[in-house]
Structures are given as structure tokens and as C-alpha cells.
C-alpha positions as CSV (number, residue, x, y, z in Angstrom):
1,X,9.5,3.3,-15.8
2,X,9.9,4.2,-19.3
3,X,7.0,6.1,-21.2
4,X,6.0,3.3,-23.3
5,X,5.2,1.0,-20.2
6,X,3.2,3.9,-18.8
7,X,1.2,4.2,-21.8
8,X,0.9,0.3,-21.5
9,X,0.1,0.3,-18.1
10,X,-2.5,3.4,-18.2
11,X,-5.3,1.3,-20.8
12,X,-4.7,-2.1,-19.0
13,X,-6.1,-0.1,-15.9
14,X,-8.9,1.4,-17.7
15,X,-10.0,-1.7,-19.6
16,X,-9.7,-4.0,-16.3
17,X,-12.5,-1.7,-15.0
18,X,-15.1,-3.0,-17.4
19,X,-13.4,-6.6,-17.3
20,X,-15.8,-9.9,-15.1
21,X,-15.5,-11.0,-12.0
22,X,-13.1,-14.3,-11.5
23,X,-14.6,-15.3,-8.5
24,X,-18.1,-16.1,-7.1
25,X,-19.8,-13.8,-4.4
26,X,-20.9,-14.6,-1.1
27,X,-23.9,-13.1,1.0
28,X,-22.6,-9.7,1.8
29,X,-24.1,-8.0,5.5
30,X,-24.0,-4.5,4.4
31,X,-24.0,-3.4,8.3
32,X,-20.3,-4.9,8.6
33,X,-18.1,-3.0,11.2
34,X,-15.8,-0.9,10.1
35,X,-11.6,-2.2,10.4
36,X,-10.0,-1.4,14.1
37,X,-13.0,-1.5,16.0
38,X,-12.8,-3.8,19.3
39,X,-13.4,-7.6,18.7
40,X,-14.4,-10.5,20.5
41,X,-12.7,-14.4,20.1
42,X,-13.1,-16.0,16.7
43,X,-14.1,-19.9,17.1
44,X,-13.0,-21.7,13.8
45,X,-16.0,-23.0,11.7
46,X,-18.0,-26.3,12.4
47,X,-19.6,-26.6,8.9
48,X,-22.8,-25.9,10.8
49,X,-24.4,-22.9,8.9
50,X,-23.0,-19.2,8.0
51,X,-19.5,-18.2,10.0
52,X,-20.3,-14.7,11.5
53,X,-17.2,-12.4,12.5
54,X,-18.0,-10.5,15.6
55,X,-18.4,-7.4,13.9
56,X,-21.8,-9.2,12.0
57,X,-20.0,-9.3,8.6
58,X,-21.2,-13.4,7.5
59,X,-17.8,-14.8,6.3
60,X,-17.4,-16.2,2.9
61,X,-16.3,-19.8,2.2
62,X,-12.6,-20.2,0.8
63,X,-13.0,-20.7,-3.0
64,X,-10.9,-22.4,-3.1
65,X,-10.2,-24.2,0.3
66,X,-6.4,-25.3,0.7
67,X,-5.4,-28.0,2.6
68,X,-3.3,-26.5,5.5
69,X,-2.1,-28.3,9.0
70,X,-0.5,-25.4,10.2
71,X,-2.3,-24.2,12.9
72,X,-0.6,-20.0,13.1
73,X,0.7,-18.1,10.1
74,X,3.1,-15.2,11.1
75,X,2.7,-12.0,9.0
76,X,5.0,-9.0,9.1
77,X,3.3,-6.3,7.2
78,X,2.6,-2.2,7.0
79,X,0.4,-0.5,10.1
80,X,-3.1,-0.3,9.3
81,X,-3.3,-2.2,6.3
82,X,-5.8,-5.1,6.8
83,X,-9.5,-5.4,7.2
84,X,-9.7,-6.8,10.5
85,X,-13.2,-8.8,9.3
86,X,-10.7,-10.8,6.7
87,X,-8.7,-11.6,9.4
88,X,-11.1,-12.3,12.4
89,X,-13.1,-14.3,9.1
90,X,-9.8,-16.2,8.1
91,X,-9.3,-17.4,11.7
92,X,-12.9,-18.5,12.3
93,X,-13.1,-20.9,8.4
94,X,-9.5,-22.0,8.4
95,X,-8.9,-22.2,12.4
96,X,-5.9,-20.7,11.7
97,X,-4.6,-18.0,14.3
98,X,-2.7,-15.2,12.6
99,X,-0.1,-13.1,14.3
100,X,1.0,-9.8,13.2
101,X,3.5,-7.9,13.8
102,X,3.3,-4.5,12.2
103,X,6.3,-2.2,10.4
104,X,5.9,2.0,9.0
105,X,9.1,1.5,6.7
106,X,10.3,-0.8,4.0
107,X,13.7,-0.1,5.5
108,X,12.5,-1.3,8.9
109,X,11.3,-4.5,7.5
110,X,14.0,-5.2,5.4
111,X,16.7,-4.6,8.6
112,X,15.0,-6.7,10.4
113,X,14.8,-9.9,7.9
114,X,18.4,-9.4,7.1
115,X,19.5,-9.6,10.8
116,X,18.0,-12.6,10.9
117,X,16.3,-14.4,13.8
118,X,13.0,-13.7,12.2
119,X,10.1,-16.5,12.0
120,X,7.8,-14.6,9.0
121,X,5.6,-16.2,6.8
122,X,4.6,-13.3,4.4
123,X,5.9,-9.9,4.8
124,X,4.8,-6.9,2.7
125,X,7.3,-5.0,0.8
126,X,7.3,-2.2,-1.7
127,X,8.7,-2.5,-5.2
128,X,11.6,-1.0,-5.2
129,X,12.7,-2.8,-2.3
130,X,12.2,-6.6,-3.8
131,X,15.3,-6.4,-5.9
132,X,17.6,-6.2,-3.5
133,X,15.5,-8.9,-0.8
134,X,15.9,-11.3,-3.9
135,X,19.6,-10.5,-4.3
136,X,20.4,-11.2,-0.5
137,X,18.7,-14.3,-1.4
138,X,15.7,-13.4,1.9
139,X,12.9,-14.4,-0.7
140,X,11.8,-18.0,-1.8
141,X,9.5,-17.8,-5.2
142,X,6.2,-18.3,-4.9
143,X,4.1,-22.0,-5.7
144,X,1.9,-20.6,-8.4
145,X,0.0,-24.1,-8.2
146,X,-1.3,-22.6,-4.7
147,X,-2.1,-19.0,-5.5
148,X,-5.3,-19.7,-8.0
149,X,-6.5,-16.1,-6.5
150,X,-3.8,-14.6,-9.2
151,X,-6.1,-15.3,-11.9
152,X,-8.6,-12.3,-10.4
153,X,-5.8,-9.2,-10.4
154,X,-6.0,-6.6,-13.3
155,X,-2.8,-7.8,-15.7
156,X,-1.7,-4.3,-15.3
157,X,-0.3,-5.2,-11.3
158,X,1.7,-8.5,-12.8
159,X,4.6,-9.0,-14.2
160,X,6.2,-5.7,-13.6
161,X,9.8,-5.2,-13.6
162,X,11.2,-5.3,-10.1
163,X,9.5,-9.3,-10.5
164,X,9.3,-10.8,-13.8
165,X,6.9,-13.6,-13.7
166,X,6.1,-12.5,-10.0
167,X,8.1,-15.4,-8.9
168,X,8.5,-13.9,-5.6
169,X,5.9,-11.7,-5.0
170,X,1.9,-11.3,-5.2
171,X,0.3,-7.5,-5.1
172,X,-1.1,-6.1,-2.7
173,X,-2.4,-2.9,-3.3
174,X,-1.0,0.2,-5.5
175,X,-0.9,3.7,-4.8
176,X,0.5,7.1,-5.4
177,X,2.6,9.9,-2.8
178,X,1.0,13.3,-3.6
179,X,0.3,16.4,-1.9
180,X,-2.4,17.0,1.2
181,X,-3.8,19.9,1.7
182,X,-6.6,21.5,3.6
183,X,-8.2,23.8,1.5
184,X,-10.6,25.3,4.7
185,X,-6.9,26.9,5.9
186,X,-4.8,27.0,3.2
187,X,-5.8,29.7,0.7
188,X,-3.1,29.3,-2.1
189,X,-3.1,27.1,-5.2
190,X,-0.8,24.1,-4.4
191,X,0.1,22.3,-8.3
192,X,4.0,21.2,-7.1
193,X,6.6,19.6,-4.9
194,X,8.0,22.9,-4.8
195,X,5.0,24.7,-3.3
196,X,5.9,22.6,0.2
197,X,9.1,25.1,0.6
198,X,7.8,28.2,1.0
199,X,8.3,29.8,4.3
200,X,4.9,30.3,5.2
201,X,4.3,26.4,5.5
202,X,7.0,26.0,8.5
203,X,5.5,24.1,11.4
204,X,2.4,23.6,8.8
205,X,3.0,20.3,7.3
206,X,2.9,16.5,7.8
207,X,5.2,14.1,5.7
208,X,5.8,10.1,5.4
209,X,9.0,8.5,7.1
210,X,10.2,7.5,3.6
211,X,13.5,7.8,3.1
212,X,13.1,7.5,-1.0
213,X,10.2,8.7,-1.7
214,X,11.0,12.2,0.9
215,X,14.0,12.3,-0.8
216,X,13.0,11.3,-4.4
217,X,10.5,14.1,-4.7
218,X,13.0,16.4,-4.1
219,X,15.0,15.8,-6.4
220,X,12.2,16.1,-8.9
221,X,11.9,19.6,-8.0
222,X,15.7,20.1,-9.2
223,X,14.9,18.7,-12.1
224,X,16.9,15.3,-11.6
225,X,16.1,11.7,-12.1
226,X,14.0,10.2,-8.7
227,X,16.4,7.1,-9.2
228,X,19.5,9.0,-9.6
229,X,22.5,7.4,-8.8
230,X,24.8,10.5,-8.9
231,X,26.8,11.9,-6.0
232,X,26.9,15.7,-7.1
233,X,23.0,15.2,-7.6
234,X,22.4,13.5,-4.2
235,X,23.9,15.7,-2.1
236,X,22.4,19.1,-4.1
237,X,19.2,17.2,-2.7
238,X,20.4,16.9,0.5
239,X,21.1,20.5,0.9
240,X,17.7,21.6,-0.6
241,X,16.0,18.5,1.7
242,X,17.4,20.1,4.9
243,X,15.5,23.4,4.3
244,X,12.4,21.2,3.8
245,X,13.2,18.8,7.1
246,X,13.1,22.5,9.4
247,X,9.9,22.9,8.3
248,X,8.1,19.4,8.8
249,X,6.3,19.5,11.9
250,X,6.2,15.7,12.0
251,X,7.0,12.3,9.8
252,X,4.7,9.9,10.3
253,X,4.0,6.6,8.3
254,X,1.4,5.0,10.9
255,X,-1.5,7.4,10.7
256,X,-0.7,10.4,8.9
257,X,-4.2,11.2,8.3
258,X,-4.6,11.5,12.2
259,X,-3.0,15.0,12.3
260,X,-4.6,16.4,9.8
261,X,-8.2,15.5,10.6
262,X,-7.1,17.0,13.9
263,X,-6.1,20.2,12.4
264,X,-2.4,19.9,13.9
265,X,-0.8,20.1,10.1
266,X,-2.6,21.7,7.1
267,X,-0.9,19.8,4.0
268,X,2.1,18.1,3.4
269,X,2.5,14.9,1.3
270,X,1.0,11.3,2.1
271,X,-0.5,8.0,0.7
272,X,-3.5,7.3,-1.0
273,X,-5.4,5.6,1.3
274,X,-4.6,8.0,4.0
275,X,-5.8,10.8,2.0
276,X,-9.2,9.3,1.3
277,X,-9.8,8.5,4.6
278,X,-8.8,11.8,5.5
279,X,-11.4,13.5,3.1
280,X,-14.2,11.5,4.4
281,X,-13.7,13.1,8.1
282,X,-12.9,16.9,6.1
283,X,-14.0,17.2,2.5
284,X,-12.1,20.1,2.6
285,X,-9.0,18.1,2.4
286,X,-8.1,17.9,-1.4
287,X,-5.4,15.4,-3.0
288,X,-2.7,17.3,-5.8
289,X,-1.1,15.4,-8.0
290,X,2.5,17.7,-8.1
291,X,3.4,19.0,-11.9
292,X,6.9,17.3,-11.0
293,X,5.3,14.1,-11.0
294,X,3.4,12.3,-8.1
295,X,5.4,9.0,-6.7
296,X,3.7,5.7,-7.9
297,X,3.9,2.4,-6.0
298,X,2.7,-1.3,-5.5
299,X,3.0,-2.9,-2.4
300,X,3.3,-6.5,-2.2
301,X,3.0,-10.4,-0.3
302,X,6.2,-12.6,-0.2
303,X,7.3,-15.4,1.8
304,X,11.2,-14.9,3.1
305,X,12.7,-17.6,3.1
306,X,12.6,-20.5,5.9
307,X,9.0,-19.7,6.2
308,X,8.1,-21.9,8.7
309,X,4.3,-22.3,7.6
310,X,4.1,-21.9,4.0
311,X,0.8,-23.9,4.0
312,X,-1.3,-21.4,6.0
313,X,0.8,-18.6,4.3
314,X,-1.1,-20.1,0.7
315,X,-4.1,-20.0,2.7
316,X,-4.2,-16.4,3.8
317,X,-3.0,-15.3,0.6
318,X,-6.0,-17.0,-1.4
319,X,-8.4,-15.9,1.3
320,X,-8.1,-12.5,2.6
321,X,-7.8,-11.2,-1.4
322,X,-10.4,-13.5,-3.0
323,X,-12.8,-10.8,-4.3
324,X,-15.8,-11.7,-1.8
325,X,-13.1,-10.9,1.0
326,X,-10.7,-8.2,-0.8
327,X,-13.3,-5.7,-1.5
328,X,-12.9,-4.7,2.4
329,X,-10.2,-2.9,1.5
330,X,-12.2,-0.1,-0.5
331,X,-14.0,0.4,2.6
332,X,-11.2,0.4,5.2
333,X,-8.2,1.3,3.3
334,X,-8.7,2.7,0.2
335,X,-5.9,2.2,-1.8
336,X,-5.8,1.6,-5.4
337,X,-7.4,-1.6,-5.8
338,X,-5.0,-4.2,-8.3
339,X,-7.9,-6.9,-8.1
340,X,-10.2,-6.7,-11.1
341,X,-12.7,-9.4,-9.1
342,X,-12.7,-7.2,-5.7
343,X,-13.3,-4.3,-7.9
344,X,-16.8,-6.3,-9.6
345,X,-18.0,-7.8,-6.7
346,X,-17.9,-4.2,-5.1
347,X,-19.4,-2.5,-8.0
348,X,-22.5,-5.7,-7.8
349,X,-22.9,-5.6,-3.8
350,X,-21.6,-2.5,-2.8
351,X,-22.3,0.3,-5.6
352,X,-22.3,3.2,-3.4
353,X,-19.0,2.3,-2.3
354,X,-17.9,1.7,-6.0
355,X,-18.9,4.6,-7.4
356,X,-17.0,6.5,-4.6
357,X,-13.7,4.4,-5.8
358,X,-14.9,5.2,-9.4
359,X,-16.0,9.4,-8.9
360,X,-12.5,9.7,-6.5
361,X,-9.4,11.8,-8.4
362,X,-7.6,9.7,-5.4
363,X,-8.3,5.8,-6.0
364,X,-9.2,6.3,-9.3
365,X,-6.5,8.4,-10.4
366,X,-6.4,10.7,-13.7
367,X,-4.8,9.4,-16.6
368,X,-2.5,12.5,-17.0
369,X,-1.5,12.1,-13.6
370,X,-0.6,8.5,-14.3
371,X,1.5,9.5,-17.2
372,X,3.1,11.6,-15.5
373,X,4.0,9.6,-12.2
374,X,7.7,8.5,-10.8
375,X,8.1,5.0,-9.7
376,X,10.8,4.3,-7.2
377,X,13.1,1.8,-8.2
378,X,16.1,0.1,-7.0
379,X,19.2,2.0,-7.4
380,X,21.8,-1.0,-6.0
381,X,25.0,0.2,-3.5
382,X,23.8,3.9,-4.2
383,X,21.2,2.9,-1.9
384,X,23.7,3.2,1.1
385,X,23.8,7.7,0.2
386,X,20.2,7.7,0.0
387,X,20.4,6.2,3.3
388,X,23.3,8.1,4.8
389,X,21.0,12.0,3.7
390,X,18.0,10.9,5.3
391,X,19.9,10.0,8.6
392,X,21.7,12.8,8.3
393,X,19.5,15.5,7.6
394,X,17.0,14.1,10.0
395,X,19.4,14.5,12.6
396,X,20.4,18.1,11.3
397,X,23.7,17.6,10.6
């Protein structure tokens, strides 16, 4: 992204911080269960008083409710991602069941739309990835008239340029790749990419299954474009990336967090979320933005194309990311947040949790290490070398 947009992008976030609420709030039950814990059946609401989710959490009403006759919506979306109150709340005030399928790699998801065969209503890709879903036409734009929950995200999250207009896609949430690093064990100053090849890190570390990012960081540390469409420059990666691959002791883009908590891996490089939620088990565990440049990213909704419940698909969309339902995300996956009304309604019912999005160098991430930051974007048929290193330095050859 050029510097200009950066700059641009940098002072929308810090002035949507200060920015109202575009939604009303609903009674919050500050005792609500945390995502992932074991559920009992949702029954959709009678009208007759407050909807509870089994967890306790009262559900909010719709604001505002669309008229759906769809009776499922089929979501394809990233592993550990989604409160499981918004969706246990969505099926009980809509009686709507949702069924999701999960995916740990853009490339994964994308395979699997293009072979075809799929039945998806939403699916959740990354930006650099839209671009080509759009060119091999697996995308329908988006009815704007049914998506009155845009008018709650920070400007900053819209209208970016892998989706002008977002005629095909709706955020999610945004985030950064950066290094992990347990500071109990490891004793050295970590400040860049490069740090992660020394020797004494072998066996020591825990990486994303991310073919661009993985591979886009390192060519930041040769001092090369992370979009670089250059053969010579790709495969000078590729050499330096196999020395890396030896020593990753595991890639892992379902629960990266899980190893280091455990104390199996010390530091390595990982997602936003996953680092928070790591710290809160190990304060020790610290979050370095690299000197190279840390990886920025927005994940995203979209509706491929055929989407054979579009109705519910609105439905879900409006619901689980109005702010009385989206703030859950700050609690369960901590990500940065792009709605400016989940962001309010937190700060006025849930400041403790706030503040900690607010105080974090992780969610709320520093304005130098903003400027700085690499987005990945699409780099057209050169995506078929990126794709040809990573299987083939993953398989050592």
C-alpha cells in the first residue's frame, strides 16, 4: 500500500476510536461464557420475554430484523473465529440453523470454491485473495440495501483497494503477522524477521501455514518487495526460506497459541488474536513488531456465487456484527476490531475489557508499527511460484 494511504489509514483509525455508537445496546450479562465451551440446543424465539443462550448471555434483538424464509445458512469460514454466543443467539431469534464448515488457509478455501460442488453462503477470505475470487467470477456483489450494519464500521476498513466500493465483500476483522516470543525462556532482544534464523532457535519456533505471508516476510529480510513478482527474487527467497523451514518445529494456522502456552515452542511468528490470547494464559509472552515491517491484513464476509440462501446469509451478516453482538469478539478473539459501534458499546458495558483492547501494543497497535506494516496483495499468475516454493520447500526439495 503506498505511504500516503498508510498515513490516511493510520488517523481514520485513531479518530474512529473517539467516534458514537451506530447502534443501540442491549442488556449485556456480564457472566457470559466464554467461546468453545460445550453447549446445549438453541430453541428459536417465541417473542415471549428475553432469549437466553445456554451459556446465560441474554441475546439481543436484531436491529434491524430481516425478513428471511430460509431455514439453514451455510458458512465456510477460518478455525476459531466466531463467538459461539452469536451463533447459538442467531439460531435461537432468527430460528435459523447455521452450519459451518471450518478452513486454516485462504488457499484451502479458495481450492475448494473453484472445484466447485460447494453449497456456501458466506465464506471468509483475506484481502489479497478477493482479486483473483472476483476475476474467476466465484463472488456475487453484495445488496447494500440489506447490509444497514455497514454504517457501524470505522471508514478506515471500507473501501480499500483489493474491493472498491466493497461490492463484494464486508470486513471482518483486521490484524497484523508479527513475532511471538516468550520472554520467561528466551533471553535475547528479538526487533526483526531476521532474528528467527539464528541457529539457536532450531526446533524452538511455531509458524502460520501461510504460504504468502511465510514467504513474504522473507523476503523482507532481503530487502525485496513482499509482493514481488520477480523470478531471481523468488527463488533467492526460497533458498533463504528453506534454512528457516529446518528449523520450524511446527506450522500451524488452527491454534498456534496452543503450543506456546504449552511451552512446546518459545517464539515464532503468529496472528493477532492468537497472540493475545496467548498472553493472557503467560504474560511473559510479548508481541514484536519486526523492523522489516510486520504483515497487515483484513479478513472478510462474501457470498460465492449460487449462494443458495442469500436471505439468511443478510441475516447473519447484520446480526452476528451489529455492535450489541460483535463486541464478543474482543473477548473471544481479539483481533483488531474494524467496527467503530462494537468498539463503543464495549467501551459503555464492558470497560475493563476496553481498556485492555485500548492499553494492548497487540489490538491496539502503535502508530509507527502501522506505518511501517506490509500488506499482502495480489500478485496475479506469479501467484502460481509463490505456490510452487512453499510446496516445495515444505517438502524439502
Amino acid at each position: 500500500m503506498r505511504p500516503l494511504l498508510w498515513r490516511i489509514l493510520t488517523a481514520a483509525v485513531a479518530a474512529s476510536l473517539v467516534l458514537a455508537a451506530c447502534a443501540p445496546a442491549a442488556t449485556p450479562t456480564p457472566e457470559a461464557q466464554p467461546s468453545g465451551a460445550a453447549t446445549a440446543a438453541v430453541e428459536p424465539s417465541t417473542g415471549a420475554g428475553p432469549v437466553t443462550a445456554p451459556s446465560g448471555y441474554i441475546c439481543p434483538e436484531p436491529n434491524p430484523t430481516l425478513p428471511v424464509t430460509a431455514t439453514e445458512v451455510n458458512i465456510f469460514v477460518w478455525t476459531e473465529y466466531i463467538p459461539q454466543d452469536a451463533l447459538d443467539c442467531f439460531e435461537a431469534v432468527y430460528g435459523i440453523k447455521v452450519n459451518r464448515e471450518e478452513y486454516s488457509s485462504n488457499e484451502e478455501m479458495y481450492a475448494k470454491l473453484n472445484a466447485g460442488g460447494t453449497n456456501y453462503d458466506l465464506v471468509q477470505p483475506t484481502d489479497y485473495i478477493v482479486p483473483l475470487m472476483i476475476r474467476q467470477g466465484l463472488l456475487q456483489k453484495l445488496d447494500k440495501n440489506q447490509l444497514p450494519v455497514l454504517s457501524t464500521f470505522d471508514p478506515a476498513y471500507l473501501n480499500l483497494a483489493f474491493d472498491p466500493g466493497n461490492e463484494y465483500t464486508i470486513p471482518y476483522q483486521g490484524g497484523t503477522d508479527a513475532i511471538v516470543v516468550n520472554t520467561d525462556v528466551v533471553k535475547d532482544e528479538i526487533t526483526s524477521w531476521e532474528d528467527l534464523w539464528k541457529p539457536d532457535y532450531a526446533g524452538r519456533m511455531v509458524f502460520l501455514d501461510d504460504s504468502r505471508v511465510v514467504i513474504g516476510l522473507t523476503l523482507l529480510t532481503l530487502g525485496y518487495d513482499v509482493n514481488t513478482t520477480d523470478e531471481g527474487q523468488l527463488e533467492e527467497a526460497k533458498a533463504k526460506l528453506a534454512q528457516l523451514v529446518a528449523n520450524v518445529k511446527l506450522f500451524d494456522s488452527d491454534s498456534p497459541k496452543t503450543a506456546l502456552i504449552a511451552g512446546d515452542v518459545d517464539l515464532g511468528m503468529t496472528w493477532t488474536g492468537e497472540a493475545v490470547l496467548a498472553q493472557r494464559e503467560n504474560p511473559a509472552i510479548q508481541y514484536v513488531y519486526p523492523k522489516e515491517g510486520a504483515i497487515f491484513w483484513q479478513d472478510n464476509y462474501a457470498m460465492p456465487v449460487g449462494a443458495p440462501n442469500p436471505d439468511a446469509a443478510y441475516a447473519w451478516l447484520n446480526y452476528s456484527m451489529q455492535p450489541d453482538v460483535f463486541w464478543m469478539m474482543l473477548r473471544d478473539f481479539p483481533y483488531n476490531m474494524p467496527s467503530r459501534g462494537a468498539l463503543e458499546y464495549a467501551q459503555a458495558n464492558y470497560t475493563d475489557l476496553y481498556d485492555g483492547y485500548m492499553a494492548s501494543n497487540i489490538t491496539n497497535v502503535p502508530a509507527e508499527a502501522f506505518a511501517n506494516a506490509k500488506r499482502i496483495q495480489d500478485v496475479g499468475e506469479a501467484l502460481t511460484i509463490y505456490d510452487r516454493i512453499w510446496t516445495e520447500v515444505k517438502s524439502g526439495q
